[in-house]
N, C-alpha and C positions, 0 to 999 in steps of 0.2 A: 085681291085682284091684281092681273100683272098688266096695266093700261099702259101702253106708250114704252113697253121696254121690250126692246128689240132683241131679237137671237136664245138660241139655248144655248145653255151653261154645259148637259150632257153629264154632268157633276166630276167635272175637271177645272182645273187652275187655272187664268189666262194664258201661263206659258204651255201647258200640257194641252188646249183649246187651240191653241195659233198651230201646233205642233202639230196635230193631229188633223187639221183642217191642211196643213202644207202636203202629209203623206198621202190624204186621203183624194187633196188636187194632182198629185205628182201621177200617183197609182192610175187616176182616170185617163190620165193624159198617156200614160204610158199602154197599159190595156188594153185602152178605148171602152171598157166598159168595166166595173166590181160589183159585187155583191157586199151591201151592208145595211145595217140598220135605217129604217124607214126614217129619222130623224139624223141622222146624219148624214144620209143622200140628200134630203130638203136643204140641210143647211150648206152643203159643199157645193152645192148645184151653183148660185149664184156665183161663187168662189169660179169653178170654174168657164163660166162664159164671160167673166172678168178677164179670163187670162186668154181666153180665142179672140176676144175682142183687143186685146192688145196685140194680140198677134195677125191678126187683120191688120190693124197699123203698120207693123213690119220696122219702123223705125230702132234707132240704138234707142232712144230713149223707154220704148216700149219696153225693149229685149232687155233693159233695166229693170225695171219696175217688176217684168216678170220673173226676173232671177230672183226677187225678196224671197216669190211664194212658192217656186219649184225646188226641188232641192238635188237633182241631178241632170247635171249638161246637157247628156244624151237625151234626155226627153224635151227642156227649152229647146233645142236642135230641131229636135223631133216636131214640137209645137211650129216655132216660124217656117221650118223648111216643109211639113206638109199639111199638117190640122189648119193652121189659116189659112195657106191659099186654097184647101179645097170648101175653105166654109165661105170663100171670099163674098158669095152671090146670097149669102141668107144672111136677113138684117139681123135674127135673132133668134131662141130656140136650139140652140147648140147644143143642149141632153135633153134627155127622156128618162123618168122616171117608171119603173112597171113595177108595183107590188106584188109582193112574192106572201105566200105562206107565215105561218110562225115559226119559228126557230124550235129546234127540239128542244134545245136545254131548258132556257130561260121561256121560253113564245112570248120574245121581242118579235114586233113585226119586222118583216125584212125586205127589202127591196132592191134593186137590177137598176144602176143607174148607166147607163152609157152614151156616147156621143153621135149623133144623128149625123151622120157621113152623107 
């Protein structure tokens, strides 16, 4: 039994885990919505209202914090200069989750995660 232990592994390494979680926060921000796997939309989900909520802030200190987890300018850019201020007035709920079908190859479930504008 897995009591009290938080997050899925996805069966990747810590650094291939962080990695993967930064492309798959960068990609949402950039798109405004992807398609992927029902268990790694769950888990990136938090990841990203982590980073609207910093961007709400608006502060340098913010705009720090959230350079760790984006991994290209144009999109933190992107993030302060329009995804926060148009989330400015909603305390919380900044994506949406819609399940999708299985996948043909493997039927992993899949899911349409995008950001509530």
């Amino acid at each position: 039994m897995r009591h009290n232990v938080m997050g899925r592994k996805l069966s990747r390494s810590i650094k291939q885990r962080k990695a993967l979680f930064r492309n798959l926060a960068t990609d949402l921000l950039r798109y405004k919505r992807i398609k992927t796997t029902e268990a790694k939309a769950k888990t990136v989900q938090p990841i990203a209202e982590q980073l609207i909520t910093l961007a709400k802030r608006g502060d340098l200190h913010a705009r720090r914090l959230a350079a760790r987890d984006i991994c290209d300018p144009a999109v933190l850019q992107t993030l302060f200069s329009e995804i926060g201020p148009a989330l400015e007035k909603r305390t919380g709920g900044y994506t949406r989750i819609y399940k999708l079908g299985p996948r043909h190859g493997d039927a992993a479930k899949m899911a349409l995660i995008e950001l509530v504008m």
